[in-house]
N, CA, C, O and CB atoms as a CASP TS submission, in Angstrom:
PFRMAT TS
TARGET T0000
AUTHOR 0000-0000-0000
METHOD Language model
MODEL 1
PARENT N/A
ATOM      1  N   UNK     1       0.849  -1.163   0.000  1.00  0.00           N
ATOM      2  CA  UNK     1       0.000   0.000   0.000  1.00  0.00           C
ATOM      3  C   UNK     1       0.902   1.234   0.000  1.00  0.00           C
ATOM      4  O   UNK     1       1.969   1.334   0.605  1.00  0.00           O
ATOM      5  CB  UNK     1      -0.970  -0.007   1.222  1.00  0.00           C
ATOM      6  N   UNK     2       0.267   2.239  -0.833  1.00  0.00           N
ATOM      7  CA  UNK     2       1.507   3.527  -1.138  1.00  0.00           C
ATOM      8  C   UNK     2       0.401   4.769  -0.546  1.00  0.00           C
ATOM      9  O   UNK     2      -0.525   5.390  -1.068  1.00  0.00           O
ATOM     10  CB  UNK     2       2.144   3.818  -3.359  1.00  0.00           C
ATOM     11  N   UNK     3       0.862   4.762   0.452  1.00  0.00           N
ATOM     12  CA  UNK     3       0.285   6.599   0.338  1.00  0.00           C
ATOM     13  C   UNK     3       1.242   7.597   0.714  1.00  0.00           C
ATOM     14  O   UNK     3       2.243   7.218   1.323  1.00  0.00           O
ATOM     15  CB  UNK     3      -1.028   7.041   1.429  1.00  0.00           C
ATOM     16  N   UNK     4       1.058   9.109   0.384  1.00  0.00           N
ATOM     17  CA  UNK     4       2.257   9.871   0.977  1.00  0.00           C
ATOM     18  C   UNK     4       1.795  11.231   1.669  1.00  0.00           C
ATOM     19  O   UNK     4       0.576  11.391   1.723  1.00  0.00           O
ATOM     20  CB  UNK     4       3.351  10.211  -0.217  1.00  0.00           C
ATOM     21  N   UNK     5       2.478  12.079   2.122  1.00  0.00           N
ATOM     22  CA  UNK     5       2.161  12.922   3.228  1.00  0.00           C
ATOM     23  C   UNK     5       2.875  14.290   2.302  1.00  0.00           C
ATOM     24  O   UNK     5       3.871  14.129   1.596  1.00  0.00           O
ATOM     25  CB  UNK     5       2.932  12.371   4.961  1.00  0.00           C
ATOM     26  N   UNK     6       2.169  15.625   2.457  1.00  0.00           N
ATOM     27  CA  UNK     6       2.393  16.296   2.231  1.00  0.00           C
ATOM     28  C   UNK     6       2.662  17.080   3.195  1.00  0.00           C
ATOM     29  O   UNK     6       1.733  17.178   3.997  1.00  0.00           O
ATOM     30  CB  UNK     6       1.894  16.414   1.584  1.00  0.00           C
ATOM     31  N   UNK     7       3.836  17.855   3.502  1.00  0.00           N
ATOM     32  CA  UNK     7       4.153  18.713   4.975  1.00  0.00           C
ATOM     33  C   UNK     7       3.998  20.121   4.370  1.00  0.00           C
ATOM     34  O   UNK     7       4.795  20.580   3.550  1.00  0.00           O
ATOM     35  CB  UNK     7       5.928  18.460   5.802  1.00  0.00           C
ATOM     36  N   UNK     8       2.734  20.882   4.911  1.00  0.00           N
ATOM     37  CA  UNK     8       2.948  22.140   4.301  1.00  0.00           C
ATOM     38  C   UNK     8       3.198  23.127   5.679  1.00  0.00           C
ATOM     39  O   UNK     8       2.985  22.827   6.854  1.00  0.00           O
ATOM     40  CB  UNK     8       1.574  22.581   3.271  1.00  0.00           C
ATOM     41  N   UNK     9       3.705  24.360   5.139  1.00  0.00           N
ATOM     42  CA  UNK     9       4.498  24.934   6.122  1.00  0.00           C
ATOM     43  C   UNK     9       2.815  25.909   6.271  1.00  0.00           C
ATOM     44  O   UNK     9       1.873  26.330   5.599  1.00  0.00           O
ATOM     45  CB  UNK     9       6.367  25.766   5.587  1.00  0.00           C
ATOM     46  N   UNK    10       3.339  25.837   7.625  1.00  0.00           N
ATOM     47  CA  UNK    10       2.401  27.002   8.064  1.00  0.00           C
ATOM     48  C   UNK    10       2.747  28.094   8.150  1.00  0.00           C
ATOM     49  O   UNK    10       3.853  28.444   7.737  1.00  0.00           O
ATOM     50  CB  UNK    10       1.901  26.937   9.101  1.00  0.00           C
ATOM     51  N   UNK    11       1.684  29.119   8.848  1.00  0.00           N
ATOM     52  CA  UNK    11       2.070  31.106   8.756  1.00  0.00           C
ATOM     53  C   UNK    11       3.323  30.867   9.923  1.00  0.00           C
ATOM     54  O   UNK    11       4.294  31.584   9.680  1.00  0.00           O
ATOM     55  CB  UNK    11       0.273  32.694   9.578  1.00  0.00           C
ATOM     56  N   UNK    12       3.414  30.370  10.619  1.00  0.00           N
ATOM     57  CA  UNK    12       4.074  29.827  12.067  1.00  0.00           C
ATOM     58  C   UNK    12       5.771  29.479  11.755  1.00  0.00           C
ATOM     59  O   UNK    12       6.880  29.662  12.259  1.00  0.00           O
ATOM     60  CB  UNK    12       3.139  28.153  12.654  1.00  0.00           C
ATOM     61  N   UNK    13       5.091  28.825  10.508  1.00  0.00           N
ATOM     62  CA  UNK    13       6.952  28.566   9.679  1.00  0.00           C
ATOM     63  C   UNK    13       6.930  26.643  10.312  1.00  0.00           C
ATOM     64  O   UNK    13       7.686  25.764   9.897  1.00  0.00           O
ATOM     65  CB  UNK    13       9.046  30.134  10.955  1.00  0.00           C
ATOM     66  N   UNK    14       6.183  26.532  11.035  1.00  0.00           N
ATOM     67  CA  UNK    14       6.512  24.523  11.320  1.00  0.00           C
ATOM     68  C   UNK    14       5.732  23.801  10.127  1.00  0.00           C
ATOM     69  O   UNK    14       4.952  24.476   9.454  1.00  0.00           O
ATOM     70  CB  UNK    14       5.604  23.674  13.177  1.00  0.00           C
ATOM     71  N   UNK    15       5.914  22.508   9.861  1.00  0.00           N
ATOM     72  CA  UNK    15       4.986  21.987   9.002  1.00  0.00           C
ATOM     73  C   UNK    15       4.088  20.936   9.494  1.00  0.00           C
ATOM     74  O   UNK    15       4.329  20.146  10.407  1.00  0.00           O
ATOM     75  CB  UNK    15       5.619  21.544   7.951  1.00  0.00           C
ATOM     76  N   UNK    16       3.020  21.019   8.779  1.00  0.00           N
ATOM     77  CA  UNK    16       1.973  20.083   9.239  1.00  0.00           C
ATOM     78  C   UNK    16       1.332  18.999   8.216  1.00  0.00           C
ATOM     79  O   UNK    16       0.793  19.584   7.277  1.00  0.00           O
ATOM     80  CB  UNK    16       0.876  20.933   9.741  1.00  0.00           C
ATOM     81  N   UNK    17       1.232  17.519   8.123  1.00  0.00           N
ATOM     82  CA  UNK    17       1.210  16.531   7.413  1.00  0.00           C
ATOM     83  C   UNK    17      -0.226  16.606   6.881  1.00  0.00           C
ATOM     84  O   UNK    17      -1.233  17.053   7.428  1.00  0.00           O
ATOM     85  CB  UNK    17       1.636  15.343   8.123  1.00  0.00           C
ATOM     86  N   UNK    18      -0.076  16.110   5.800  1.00  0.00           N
ATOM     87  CA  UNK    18      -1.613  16.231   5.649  1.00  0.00           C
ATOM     88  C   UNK    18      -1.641  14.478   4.431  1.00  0.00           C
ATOM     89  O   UNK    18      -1.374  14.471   3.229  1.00  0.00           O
ATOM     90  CB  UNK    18      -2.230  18.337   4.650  1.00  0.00           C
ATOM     91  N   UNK    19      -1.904  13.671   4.990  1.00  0.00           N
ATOM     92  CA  UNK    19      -1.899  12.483   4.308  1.00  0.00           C
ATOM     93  C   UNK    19      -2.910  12.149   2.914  1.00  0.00           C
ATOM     94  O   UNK    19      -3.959  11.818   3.466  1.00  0.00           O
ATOM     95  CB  UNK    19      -2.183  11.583   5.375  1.00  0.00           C
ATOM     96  N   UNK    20      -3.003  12.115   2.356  1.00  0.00           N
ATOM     97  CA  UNK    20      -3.333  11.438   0.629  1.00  0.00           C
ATOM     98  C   UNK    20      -2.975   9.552   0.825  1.00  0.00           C
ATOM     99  O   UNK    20      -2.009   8.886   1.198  1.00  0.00           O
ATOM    100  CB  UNK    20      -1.738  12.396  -0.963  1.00  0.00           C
ATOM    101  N   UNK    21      -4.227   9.295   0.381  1.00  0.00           N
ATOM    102  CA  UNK    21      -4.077   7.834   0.168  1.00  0.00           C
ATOM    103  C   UNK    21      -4.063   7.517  -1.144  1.00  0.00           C
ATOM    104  O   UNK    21      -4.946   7.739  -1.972  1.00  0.00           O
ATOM    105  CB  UNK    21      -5.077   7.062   0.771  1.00  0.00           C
ATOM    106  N   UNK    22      -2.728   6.840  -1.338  1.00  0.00           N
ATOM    107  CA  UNK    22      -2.589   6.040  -3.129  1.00  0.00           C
ATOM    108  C   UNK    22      -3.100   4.830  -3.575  1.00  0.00           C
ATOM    109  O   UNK    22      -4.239   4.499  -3.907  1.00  0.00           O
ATOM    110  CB  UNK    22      -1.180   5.670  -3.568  1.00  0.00           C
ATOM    111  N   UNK    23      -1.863   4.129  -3.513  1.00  0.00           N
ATOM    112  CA  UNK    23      -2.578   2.645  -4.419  1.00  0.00           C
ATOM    113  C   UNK    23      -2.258   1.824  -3.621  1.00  0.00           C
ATOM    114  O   UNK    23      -1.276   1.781  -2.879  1.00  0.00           O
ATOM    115  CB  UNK    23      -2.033   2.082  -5.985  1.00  0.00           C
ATOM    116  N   UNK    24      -3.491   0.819  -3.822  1.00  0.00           N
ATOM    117  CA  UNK    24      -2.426  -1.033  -3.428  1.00  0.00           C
ATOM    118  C   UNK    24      -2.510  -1.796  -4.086  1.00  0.00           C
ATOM    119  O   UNK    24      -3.443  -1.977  -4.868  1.00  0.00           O
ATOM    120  CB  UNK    24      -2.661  -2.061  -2.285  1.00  0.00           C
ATOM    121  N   UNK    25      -1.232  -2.674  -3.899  1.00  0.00           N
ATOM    122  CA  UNK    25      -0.875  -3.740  -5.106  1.00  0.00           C
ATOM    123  C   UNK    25      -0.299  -4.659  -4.212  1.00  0.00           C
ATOM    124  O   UNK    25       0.284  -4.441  -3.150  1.00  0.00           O
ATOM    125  CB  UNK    25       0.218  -3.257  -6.441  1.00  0.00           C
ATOM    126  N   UNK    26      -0.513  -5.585  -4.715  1.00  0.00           N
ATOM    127  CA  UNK    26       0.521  -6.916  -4.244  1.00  0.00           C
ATOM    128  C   UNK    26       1.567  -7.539  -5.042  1.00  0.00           C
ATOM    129  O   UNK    26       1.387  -8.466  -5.832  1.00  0.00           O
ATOM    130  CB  UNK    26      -0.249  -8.104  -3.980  1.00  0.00           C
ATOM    131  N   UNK    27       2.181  -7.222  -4.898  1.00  0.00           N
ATOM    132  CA  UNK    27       3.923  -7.718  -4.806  1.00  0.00           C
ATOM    133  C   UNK    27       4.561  -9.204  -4.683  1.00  0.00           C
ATOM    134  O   UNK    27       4.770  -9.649  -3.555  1.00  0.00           O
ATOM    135  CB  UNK    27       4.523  -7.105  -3.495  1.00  0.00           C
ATOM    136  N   UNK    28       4.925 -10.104  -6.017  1.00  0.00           N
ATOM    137  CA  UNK    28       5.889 -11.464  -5.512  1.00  0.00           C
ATOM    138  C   UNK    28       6.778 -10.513  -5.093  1.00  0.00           C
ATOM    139  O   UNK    28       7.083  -9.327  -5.213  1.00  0.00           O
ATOM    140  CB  UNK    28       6.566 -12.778  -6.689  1.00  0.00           C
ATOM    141  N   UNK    29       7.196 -12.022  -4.296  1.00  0.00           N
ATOM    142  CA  UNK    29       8.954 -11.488  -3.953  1.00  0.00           C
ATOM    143  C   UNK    29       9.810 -11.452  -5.369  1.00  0.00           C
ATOM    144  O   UNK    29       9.766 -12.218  -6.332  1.00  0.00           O
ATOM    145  CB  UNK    29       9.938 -12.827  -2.764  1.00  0.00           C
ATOM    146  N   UNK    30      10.615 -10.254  -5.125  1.00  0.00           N
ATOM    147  CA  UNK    30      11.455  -9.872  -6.242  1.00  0.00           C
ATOM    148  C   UNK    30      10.743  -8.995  -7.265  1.00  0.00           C
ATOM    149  O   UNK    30      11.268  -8.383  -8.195  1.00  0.00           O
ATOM    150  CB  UNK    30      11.974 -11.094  -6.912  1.00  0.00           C
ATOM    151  N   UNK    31       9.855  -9.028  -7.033  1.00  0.00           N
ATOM    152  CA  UNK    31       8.817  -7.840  -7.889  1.00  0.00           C
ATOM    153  C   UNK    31       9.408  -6.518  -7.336  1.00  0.00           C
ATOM    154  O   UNK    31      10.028  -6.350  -6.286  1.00  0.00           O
ATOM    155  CB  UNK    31       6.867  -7.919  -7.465  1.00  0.00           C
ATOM    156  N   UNK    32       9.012  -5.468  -8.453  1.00  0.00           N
ATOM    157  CA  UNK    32       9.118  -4.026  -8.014  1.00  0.00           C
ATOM    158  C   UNK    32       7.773  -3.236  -8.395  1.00  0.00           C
ATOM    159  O   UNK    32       6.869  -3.567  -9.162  1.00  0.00           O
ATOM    160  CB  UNK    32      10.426  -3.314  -8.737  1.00  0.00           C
ATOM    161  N   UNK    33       7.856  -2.640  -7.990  1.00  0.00           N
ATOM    162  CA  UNK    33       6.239  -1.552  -8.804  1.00  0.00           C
ATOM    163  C   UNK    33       7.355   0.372  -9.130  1.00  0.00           C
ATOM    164  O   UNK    33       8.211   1.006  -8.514  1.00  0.00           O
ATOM    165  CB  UNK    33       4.012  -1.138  -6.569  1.00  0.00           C
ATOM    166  N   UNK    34       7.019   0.437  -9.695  1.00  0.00           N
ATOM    167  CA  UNK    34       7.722   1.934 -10.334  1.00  0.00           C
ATOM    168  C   UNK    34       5.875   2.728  -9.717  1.00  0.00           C
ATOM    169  O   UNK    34       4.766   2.218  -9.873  1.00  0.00           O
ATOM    170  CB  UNK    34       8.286   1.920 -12.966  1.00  0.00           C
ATOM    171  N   UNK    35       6.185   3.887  -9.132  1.00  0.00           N
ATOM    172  CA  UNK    35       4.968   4.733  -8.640  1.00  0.00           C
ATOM    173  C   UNK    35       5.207   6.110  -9.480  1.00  0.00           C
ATOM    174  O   UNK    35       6.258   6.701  -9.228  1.00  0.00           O
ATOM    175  CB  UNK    35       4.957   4.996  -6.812  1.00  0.00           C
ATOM    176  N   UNK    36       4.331   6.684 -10.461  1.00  0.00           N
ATOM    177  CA  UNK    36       4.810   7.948 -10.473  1.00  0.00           C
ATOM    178  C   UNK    36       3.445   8.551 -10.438  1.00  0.00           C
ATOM    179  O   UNK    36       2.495   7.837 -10.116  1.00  0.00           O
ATOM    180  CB  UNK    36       5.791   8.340 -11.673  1.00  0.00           C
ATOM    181  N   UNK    37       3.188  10.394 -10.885  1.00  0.00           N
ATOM    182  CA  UNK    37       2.216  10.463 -10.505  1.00  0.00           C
ATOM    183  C   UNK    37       2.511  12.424 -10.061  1.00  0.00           C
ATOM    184  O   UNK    37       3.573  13.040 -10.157  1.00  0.00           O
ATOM    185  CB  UNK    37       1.922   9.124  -9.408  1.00  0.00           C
ATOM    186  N   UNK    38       1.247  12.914  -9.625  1.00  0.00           N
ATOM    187  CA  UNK    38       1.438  14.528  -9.849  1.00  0.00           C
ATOM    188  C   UNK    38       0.702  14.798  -8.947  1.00  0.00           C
ATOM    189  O   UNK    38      -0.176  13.961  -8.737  1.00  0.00           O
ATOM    190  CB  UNK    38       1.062  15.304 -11.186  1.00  0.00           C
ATOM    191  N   UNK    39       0.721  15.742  -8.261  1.00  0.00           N
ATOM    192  CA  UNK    39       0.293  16.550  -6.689  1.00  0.00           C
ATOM    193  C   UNK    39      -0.052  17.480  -7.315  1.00  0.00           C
ATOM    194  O   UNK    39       0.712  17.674  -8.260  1.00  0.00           O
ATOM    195  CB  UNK    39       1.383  16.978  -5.389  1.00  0.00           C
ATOM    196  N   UNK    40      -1.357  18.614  -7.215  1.00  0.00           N
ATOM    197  CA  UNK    40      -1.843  20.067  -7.609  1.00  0.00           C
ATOM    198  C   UNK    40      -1.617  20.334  -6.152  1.00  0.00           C
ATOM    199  O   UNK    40      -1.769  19.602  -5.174  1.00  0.00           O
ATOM    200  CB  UNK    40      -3.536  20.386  -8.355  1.00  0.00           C
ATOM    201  N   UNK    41      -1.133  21.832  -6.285  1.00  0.00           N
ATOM    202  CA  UNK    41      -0.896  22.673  -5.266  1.00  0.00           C
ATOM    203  C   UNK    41      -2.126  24.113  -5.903  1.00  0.00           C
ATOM    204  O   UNK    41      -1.865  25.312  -5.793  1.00  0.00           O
ATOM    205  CB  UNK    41       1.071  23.013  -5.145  1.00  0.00           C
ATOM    206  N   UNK    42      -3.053  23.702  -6.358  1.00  0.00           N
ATOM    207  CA  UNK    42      -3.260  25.138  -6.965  1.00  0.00           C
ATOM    208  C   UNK    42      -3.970  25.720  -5.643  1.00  0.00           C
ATOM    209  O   UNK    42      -4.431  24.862  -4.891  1.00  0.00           O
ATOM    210  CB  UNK    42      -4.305  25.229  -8.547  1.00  0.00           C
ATOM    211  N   UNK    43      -4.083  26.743  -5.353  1.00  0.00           N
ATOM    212  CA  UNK    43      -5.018  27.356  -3.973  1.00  0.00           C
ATOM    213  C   UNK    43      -6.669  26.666  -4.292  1.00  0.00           C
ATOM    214  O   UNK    43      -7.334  26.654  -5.328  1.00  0.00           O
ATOM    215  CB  UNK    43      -5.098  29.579  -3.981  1.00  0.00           C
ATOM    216  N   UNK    44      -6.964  26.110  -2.870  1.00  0.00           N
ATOM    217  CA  UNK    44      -8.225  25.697  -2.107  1.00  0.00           C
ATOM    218  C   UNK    44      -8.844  26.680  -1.392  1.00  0.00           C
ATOM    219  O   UNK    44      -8.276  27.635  -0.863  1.00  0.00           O
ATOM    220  CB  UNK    44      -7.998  24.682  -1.188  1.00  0.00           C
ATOM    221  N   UNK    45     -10.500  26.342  -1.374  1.00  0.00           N
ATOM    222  CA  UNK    45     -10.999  27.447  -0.008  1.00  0.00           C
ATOM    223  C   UNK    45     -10.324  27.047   1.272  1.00  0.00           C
ATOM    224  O   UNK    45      -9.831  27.849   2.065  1.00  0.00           O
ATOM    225  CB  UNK    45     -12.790  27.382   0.394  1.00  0.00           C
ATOM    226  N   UNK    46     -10.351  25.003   1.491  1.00  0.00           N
ATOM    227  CA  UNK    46      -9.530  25.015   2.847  1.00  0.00           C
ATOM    228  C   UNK    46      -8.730  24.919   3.244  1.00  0.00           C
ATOM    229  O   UNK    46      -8.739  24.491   4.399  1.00  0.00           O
ATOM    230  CB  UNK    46      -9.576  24.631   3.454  1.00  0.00           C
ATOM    231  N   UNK    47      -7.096  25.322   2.438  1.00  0.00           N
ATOM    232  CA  UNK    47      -5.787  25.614   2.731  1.00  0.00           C
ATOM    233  C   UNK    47      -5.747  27.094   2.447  1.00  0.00           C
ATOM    234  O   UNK    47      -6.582  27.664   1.745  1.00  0.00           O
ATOM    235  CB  UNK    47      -4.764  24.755   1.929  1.00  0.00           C
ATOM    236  N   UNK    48      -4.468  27.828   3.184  1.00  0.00           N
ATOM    237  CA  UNK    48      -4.044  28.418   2.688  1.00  0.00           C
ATOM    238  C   UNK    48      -2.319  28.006   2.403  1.00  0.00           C
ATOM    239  O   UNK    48      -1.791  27.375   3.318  1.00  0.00           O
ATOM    240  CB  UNK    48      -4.519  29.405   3.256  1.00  0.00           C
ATOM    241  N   UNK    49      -1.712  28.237   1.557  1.00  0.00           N
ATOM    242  CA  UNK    49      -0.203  27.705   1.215  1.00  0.00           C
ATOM    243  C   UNK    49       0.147  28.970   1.012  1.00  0.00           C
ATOM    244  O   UNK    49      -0.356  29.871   0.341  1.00  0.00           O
ATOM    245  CB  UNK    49       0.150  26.611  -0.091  1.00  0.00           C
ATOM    246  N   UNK    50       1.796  28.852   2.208  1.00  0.00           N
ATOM    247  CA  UNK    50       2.581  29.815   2.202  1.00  0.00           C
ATOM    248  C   UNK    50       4.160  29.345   1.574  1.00  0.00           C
ATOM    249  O   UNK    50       4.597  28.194   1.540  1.00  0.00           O
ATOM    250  CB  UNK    50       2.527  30.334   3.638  1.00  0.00           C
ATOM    251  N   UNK    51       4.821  30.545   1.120  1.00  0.00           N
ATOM    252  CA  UNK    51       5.911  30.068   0.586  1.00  0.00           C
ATOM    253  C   UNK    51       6.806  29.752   1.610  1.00  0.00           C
ATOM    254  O   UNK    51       6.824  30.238   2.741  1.00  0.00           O
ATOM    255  CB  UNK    51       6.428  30.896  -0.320  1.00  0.00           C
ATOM    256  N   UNK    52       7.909  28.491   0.907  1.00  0.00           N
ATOM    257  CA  UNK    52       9.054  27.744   1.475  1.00  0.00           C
ATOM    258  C   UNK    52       9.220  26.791   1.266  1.00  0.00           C
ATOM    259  O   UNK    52       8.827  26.226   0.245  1.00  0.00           O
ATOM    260  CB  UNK    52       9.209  27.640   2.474  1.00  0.00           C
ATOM    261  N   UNK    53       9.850  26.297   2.152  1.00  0.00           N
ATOM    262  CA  UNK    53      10.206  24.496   2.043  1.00  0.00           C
ATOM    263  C   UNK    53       9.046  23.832   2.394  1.00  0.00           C
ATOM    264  O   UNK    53       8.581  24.257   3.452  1.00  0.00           O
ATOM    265  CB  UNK    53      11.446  23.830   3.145  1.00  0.00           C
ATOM    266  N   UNK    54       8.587  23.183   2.020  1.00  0.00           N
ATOM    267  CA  UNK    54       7.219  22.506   2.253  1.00  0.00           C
ATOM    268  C   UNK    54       8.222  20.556   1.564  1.00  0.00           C
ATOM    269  O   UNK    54       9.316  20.490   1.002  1.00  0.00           O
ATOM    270  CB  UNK    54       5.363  23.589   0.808  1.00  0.00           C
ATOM    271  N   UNK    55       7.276  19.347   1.935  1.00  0.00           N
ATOM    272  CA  UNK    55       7.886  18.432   2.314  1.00  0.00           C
ATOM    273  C   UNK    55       7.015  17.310   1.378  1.00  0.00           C
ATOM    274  O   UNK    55       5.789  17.367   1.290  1.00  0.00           O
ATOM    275  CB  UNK    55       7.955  18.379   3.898  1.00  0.00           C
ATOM    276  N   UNK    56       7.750  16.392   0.766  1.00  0.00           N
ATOM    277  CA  UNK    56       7.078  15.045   0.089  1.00  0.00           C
ATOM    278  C   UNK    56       7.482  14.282   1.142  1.00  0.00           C
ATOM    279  O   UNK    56       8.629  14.535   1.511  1.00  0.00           O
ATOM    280  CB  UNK    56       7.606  14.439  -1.482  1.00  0.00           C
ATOM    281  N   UNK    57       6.799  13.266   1.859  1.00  0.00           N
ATOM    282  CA  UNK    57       6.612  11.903   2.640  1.00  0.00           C
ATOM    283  C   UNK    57       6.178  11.024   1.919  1.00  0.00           C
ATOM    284  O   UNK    57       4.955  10.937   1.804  1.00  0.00           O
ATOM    285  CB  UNK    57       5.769  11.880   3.723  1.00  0.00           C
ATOM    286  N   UNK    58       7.118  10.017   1.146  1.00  0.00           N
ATOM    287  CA  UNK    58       6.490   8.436   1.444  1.00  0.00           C
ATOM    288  C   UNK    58       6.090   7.453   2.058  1.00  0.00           C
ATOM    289  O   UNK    58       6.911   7.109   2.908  1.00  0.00           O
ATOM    290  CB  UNK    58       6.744   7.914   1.290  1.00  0.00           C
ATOM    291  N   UNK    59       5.205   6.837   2.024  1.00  0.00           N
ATOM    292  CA  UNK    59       4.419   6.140   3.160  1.00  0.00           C
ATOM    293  C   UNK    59       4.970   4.907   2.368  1.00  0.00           C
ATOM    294  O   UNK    59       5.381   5.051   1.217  1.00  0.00           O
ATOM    295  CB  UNK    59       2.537   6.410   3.446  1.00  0.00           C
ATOM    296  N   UNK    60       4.972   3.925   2.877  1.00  0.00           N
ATOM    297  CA  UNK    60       4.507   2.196   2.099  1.00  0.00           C
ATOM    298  C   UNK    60       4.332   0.971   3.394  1.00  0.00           C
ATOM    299  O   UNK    60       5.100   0.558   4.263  1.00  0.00           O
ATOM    300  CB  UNK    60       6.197   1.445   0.800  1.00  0.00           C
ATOM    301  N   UNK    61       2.950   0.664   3.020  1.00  0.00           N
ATOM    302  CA  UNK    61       2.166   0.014   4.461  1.00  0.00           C
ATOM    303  C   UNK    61       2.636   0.630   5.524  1.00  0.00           C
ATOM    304  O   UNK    61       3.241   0.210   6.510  1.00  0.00           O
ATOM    305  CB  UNK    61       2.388  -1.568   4.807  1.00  0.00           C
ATOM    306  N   UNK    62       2.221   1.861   5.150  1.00  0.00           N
ATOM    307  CA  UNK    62       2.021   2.655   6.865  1.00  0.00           C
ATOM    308  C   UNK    62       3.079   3.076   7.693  1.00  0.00           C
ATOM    309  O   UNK    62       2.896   3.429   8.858  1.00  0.00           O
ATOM    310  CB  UNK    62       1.373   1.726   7.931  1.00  0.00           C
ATOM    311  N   UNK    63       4.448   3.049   7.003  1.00  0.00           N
ATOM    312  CA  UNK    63       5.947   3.334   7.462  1.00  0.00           C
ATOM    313  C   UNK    63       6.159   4.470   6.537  1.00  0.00           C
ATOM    314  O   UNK    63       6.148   4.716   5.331  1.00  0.00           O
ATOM    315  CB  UNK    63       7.142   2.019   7.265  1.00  0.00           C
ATOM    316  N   UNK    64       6.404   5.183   7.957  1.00  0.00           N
ATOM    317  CA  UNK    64       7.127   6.732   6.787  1.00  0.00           C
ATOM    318  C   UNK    64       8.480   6.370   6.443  1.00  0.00           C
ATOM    319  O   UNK    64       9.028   5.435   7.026  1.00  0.00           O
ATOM    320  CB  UNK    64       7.364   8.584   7.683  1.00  0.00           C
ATOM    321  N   UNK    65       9.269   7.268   5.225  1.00  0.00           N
ATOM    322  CA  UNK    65      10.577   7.462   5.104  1.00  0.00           C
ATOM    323  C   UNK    65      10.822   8.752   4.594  1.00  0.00           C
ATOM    324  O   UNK    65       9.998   9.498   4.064  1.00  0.00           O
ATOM    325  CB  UNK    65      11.154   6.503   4.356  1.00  0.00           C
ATOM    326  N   UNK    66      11.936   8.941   4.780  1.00  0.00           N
ATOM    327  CA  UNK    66      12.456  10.341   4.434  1.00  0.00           C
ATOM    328  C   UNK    66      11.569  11.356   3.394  1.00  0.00           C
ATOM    329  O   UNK    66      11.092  11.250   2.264  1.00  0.00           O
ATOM    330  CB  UNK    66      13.873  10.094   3.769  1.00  0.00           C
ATOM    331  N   UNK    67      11.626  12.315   4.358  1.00  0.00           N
ATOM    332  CA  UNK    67      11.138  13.391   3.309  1.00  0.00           C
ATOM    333  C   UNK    67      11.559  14.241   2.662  1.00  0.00           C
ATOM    334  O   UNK    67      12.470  14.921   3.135  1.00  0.00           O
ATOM    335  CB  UNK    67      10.520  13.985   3.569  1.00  0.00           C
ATOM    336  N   UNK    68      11.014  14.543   1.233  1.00  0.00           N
ATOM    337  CA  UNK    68      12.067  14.678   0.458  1.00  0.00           C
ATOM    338  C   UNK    68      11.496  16.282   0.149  1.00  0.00           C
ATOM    339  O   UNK    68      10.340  16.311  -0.273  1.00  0.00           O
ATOM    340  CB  UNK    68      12.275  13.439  -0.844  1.00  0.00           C
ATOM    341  N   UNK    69      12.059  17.377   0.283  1.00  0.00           N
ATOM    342  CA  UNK    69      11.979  19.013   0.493  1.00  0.00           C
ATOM    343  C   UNK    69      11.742  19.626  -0.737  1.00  0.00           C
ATOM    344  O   UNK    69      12.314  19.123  -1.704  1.00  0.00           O
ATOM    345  CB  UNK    69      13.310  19.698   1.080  1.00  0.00           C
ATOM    346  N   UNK    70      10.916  20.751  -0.951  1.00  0.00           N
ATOM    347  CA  UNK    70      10.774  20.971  -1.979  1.00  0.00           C
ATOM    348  C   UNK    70      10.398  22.590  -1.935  1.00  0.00           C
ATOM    349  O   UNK    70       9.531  22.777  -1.082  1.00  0.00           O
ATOM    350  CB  UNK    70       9.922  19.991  -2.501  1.00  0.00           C
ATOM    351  N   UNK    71      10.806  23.837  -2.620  1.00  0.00           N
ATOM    352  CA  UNK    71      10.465  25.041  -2.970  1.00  0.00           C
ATOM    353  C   UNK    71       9.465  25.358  -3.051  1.00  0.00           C
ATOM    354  O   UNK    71       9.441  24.452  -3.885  1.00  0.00           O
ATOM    355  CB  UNK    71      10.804  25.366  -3.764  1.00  0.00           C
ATOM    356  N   UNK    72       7.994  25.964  -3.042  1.00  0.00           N
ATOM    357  CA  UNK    72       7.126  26.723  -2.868  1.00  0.00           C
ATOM    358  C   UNK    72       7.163  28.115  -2.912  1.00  0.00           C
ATOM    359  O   UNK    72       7.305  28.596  -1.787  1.00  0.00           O
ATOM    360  CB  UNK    72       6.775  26.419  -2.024  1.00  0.00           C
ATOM    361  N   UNK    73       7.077  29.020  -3.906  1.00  0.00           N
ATOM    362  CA  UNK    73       6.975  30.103  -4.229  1.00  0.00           C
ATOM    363  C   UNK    73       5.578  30.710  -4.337  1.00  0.00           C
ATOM    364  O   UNK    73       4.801  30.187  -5.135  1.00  0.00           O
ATOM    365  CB  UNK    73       7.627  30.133  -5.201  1.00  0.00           C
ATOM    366  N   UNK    74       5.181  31.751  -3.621  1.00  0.00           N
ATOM    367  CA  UNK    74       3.722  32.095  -3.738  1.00  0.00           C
ATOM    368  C   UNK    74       3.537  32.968  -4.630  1.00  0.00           C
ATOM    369  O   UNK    74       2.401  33.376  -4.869  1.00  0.00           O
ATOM    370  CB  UNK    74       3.112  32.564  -2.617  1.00  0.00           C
TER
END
């Protein structure tokens, strides 16, 4: 199971996760799955997004790993 976490920075400057659920697949052993795929950031009524480092989280069955940082320009 793939889902991932988006960390957006708040007015505060900390970030806060906001989880998206992806796909599931089942896997032999020695199998791989390639994931790709596109996030809209365009403005919502219920966010507001401020500029900075804001954060990609991969999930897979429910284990985070590194998050990977990303620019945000408003």
């Amino acid at each position: 199971m793939f889902d991932y976490a988006i960390l957006h920075r708040k007015a505060n400057g900390t970030l806060s996760p906001k989880v998206f659920k992806g796909r599931t697949r089942e896997l032999a052993a020695g199998e791989y799955w390639e994931i790709t795929g596109r996030h809209s950031l365009k403005p919502v009524t219920t966010r507001v997004y401020h500029a900075g480092i804001h954060g990609f989280e991969p999930r897979l069955n429910g284990r985070a790993f590194p998050a990977l940082e990303f620019q945000l320009k408003c």
